[in-house]
LOZAMAR-64135 format. One record per residue (C-alpha): y, z, x. Coordinates in steps of 0.05 Angstrom, whole numbers, plus 5000, padded with zeros to 4 digits. Layout:
N
YZX
...
//
This chain:
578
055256516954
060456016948
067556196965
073456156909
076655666953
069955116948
069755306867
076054916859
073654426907
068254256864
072154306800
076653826821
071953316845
068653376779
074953226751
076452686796
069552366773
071652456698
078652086714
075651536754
075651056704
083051036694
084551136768
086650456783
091750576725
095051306760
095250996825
100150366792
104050826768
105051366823
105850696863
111350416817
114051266816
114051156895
117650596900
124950506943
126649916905
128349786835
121449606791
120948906770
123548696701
115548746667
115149396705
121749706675
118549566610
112649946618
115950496649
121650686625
129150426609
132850436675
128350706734
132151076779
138251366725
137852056727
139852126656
136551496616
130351576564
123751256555
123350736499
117351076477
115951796465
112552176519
109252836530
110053296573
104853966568
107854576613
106555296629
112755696612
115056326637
117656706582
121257506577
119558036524
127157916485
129657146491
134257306433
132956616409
136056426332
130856536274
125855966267
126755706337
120855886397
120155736469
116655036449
122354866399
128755056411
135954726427
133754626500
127454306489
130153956433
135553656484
130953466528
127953076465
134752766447
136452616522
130352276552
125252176489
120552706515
117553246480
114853916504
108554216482
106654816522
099355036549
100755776552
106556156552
106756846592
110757336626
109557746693
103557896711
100457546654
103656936676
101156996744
094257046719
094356416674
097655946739
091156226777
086555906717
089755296715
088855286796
081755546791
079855046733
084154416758
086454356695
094054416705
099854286655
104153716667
109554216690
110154906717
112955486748
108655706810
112256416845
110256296914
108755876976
102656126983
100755786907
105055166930
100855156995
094055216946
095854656900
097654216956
091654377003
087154196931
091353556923
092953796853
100453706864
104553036854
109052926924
116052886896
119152606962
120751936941
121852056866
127152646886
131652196937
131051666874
132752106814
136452656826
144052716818
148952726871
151553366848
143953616838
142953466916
149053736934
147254456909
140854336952
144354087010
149354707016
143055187038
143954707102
136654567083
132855227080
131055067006
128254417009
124354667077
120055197030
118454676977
116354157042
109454207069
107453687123
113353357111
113453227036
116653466989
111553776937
116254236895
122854286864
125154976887
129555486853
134655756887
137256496910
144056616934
146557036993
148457666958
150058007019
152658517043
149559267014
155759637002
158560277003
161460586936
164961126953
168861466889
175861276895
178661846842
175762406899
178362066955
184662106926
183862756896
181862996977
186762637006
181962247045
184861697100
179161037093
179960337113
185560417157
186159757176
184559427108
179659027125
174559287073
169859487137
168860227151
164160537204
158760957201
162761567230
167061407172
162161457120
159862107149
166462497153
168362337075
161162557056
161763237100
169263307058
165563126992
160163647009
165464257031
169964166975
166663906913
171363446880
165763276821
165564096808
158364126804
157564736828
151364376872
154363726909
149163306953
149162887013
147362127004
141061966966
136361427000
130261176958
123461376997
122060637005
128260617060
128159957065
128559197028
129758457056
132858326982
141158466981
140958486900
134858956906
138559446955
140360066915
140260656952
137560357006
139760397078
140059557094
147959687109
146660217161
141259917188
145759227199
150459657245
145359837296
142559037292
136559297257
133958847202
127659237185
121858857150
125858147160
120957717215
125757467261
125557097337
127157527390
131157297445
123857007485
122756617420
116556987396
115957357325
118458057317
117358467263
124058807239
121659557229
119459587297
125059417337
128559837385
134659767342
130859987280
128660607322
136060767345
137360747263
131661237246
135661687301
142261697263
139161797190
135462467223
140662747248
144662507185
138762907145
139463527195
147363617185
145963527101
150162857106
142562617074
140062847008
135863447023
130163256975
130462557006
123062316995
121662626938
127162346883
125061786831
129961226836
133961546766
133462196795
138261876848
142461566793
143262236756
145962566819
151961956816
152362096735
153462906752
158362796802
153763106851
154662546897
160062026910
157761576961
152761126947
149660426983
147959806930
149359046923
155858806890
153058866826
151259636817
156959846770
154559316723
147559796715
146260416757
153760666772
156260556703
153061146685
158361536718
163461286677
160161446613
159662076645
166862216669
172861766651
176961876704
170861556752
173060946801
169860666863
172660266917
167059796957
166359767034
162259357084
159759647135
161159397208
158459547275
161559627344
165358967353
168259067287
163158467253
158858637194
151258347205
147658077140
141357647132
140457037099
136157117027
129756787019
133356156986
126655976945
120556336924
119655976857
118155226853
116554656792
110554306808
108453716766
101353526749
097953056804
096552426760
102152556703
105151956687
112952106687
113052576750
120252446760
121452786685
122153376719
127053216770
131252886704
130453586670
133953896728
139453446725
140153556653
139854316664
143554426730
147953826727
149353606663
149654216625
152454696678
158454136690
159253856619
167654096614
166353836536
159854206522
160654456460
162353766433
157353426473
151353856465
152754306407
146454676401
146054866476
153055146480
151855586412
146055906455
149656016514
155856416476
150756806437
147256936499
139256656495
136856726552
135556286607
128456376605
127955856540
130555366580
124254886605
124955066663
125755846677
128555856747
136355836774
139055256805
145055436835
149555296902
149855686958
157655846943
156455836871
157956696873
164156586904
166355966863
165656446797
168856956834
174356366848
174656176770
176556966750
181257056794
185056396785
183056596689
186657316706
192256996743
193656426689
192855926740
187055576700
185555596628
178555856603
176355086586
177155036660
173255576679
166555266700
161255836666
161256256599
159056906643
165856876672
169256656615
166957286584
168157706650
175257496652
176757816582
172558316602
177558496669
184158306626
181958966592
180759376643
187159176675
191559296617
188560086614
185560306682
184360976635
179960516578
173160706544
171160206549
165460166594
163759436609
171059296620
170359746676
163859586709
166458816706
172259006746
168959416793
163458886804
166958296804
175058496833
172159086886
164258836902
164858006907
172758036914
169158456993
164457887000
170157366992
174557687033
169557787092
167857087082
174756817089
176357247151
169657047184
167257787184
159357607173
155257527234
148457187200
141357197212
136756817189
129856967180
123556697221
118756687160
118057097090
110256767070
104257047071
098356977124
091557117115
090257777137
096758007109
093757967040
088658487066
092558907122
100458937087
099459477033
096659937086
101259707141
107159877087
104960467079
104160687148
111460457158
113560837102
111061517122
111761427183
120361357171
120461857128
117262337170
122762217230
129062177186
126262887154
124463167231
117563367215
115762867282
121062697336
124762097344
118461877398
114361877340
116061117322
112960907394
106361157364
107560817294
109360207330
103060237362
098560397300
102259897264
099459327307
093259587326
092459667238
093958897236
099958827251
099858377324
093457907279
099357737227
104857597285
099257187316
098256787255
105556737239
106456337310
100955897298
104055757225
111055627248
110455607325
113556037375
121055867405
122555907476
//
């Protein structure tokens, strides 16, 4: 039986065999695509206007066929589609390009038409791939164009310095055996998982937090207002409950991190399910640590004293939210962003409802985060397309041009209509984010500065905080409004990045960053089990139904179940460190 693996072998050397005849014509033109120098005058004019401007078009119309990702509600105008719409039709207008689309798809559908296209070797010009394990499959079945050359040629300055400010962690995913054979997207630190502790009962309690002012509390900290919030009921539920944790425990993803315990864990040193380097250079995994184990000792004995949710294991993730909504609970962990969608809720609920945001911090005072994944989705371009470095002239058009333009709605008309309305990104060709590593912080910079007066909203370098500044103006002028998204700007934007700023500027972070976040072979067998394990194993120590020695033996099960194979294959992927 033949393996999936020699299938698409096969099916691309048939396909090779059908495209031999023009293959002395591809390999011209990846050659002329490849070059470091200018193309000669009789090149230029098969090629295109000026090789090497980021922003000039082809004298004669091209196509370009992609896979799109699209969502279930793009809001686009009547009459427009993903294939024809003011983005694609700026593309047209910019570069003299125009965008038909193989398929269009969203989640797992999507996924399943990239694997046919792999399977078949019959790719799009252009897609969307949501892994480096599918960047890895393409490249080991040559069916990817290497964008090394045409990248350092094309893209803008600004384009590479939004790249450049990951200090080189993006580019490194979309790199295998040292070319570049993707254009990543990007994911910003969105670190650290806060604490939202309801402000109104604090002051209703009298409660002394944050002495200092730093925005860091303790753990002891967190455990004496919940034990005051549990005696005296300031929500007058009649029924008030310890600190729900979702029966997952754990996440590597900061924006993902509701109700999790990431921030506890970070003030032990415990970064559970992150592989890191330990101090001898070889692969740990996270979760079973000695500093993950002295975590899973605090949250027991957290769950014996109630400071824990009782029914902890056993609550959907809106159970936990109704708890917040019922002022049954007033202390919950989350990214910056959780007023925006989960803690809102309480405010519908009660008007009177505020939260202040805290970071955690350990020992020495320091508050340990770990970098994000900076890419997991990358553009791939068609091995043999004739205008591979289209795509790196999209993203300058998208992530440059576009996101810079000061003029926009003068300059492209169309584009800025859709991003007041609010269509979403996904119409754009393109459906990832391109943004810097700062660029949280820089919005965070623009609101501020909008509140303050200091800039005027033409100066202000987004529409999403254009809009969030009005939105805080009105929370600011009635702390007592209705009005809900007012409030959950405020609190997301002023308390939850306002904490990240601040921690940044006063060099509170203490960063790790991540040995590896792929996939290895086995994993794709062993992982759901060995999750699974972890999970019930955790959740039987924090709940006491095994001892605290328990993890030794789940430590041991865990890489007897597969778990020492995938370190094993992790070294020889990445190498071990001394």
């Amino acid at each position: 039986m033949r393996t999936k693996r020699s299938i698409r072998s096969n099916l691309f050397t048939k396909r090779l065999a059908v495209l031999s005849m023009s293959a002395l014509m591809v390999a011209a033109l990846a050659a002329c695509g490849a070059k470091t120098e200018a193309p000669t005058a009789e090149e230029a004019g098969k090629y295109e206007v000026t090789p090497g401007d980021p922003f000039s078009a082809y004298k004669d119309e091209i196509n370009v066929t992609m896979g799109r990702v699209t969502t279930a509600n793009p809001k686009l105008p009547a009459g427009d589609t993903y294939e024809n719409n003011a983005y694609t039709r700026l593309v047209k207008d910019t570069f003299n390009a125009k965008i038909t689309d193989q398929f269009e798809a969203n989640g797992e559908d999507y996924s399943r038409q990239v694997s046919l296209a792999i399977a078949s070797g019959e790719l799009p010009d252009m897609m969307r791939v949501d892994s480096k394990d599918e960047l890895k499959e393409l490249v080991d079945n040559d069916l990817i164009e290497d964008l090394t050359t045409i990248y350092d040629q094309y893209a803008t300055d600004e384009i590479k310095k939004i790249y450049d400010s990951y200090d080189g962690r993006a580019l490194d995913n979309a790199t295998i055996d040292g070319r570049l054979m993707g254009l990543p997207a990007t994911s910003l630190d969105s670190a650290p998982t806060m604490v939202w502790i309801r402000q109104d009962w604090v002051d209703l309690l009298g409660i002394k937090l944050d002495a200092d002012g730093d925005g860091a509390i303790t753990l002891e900290e967190v455990e004496k207002t919940t034990q005051e919030f549990l005696k005296r009921d300031p929500g007058q539920s009649g029924n008030p409950v310890g600190i729900p944790f979702v029966n997952t425990l754990n996440t590597t993803d900061y924006n993902g991190s509701a109700y999790t315990m990431l921030g506890a864990a970070s003030t032990q040193h415990a970064f559970p399910q992150y592989w890191m380097r330990g101090d001898d250079g070889k692969i740990l995994y996270g979760s079973t640590t000695e500093e993950t184990k002295k975590l899973l000792g605090i949250m027991a004995d957290w769950f014996k004293e109630g400071i824990i949710d009782p029914q902890f294991g056993t609550r959907t993730f809106d159970d936990i939210t109704a708890l917040y909504a019922n002022g049954q609970s007033g202390i919950a962990f989350g990214p910056w962003h959780i007023p925006d969608w989960g803690l809102i809720s309480v405010k519908q609920m009660d008007k009177n409802a505020k939260f202040s945001a805290y970071a955690l911090q350990d020992a020495d005072g320091k508050v340990n985060v770990a970098h994000a994944n900076p890419s997991n989705q990358f553009i791939v371009v068609r091995k043999g397309y004739e205008h591979p470095e289209l795509a790196v002239k999209i993203l300058n058009l998208f992530y440059d041009k576009l996101a810079n333009d000061k003029d926009v709605a003068t300059t492209m008309p169309e584009a800025a209509k859709y991003q007041e309305t609010g269509v979403d990104g996904s119409t754009r060709p393109f459906n990832i984010e391109v943004n810097s590593a700062t660029s949280l912080l820089d919005d965070y910079s623009d609101v501020v500065r909008g509140i303050k007066g200091e800039i005027s909203l033409d100066e202000v370098r987004t529409t999403e905080s254009k809009n969030n500044i009005g939105s805080i103006k009105t929370y600011l002028s009635d702390m007592d409004t209705d009005n809900t998204t007012a409030w959950s700007k405020y609190h997301s934007r002023i308390n939850g990045v306002g904490l990240i700023d601040k921690l940044t500027k006063e060099d509170k972070f203490v960063w790790m960053t991540p040995a590896f976040s792929g996939t290895t072979p086995s994993m794709k067998q062993t992982w759901a089990n060995l999750t699974k394990l972890e999970q019930e194993s955790f959740i039987k120590i924090v709940t006491g139904s095994e001892p605290l020695d328990y993890f030794d033996t789940f430590v041991s099960n865990w890489k007897k179940q597969g778990g020492e194979q995938i370190i094993q294959e992790i070294e020889a992927e990445i190498g071990a460190k001394p």
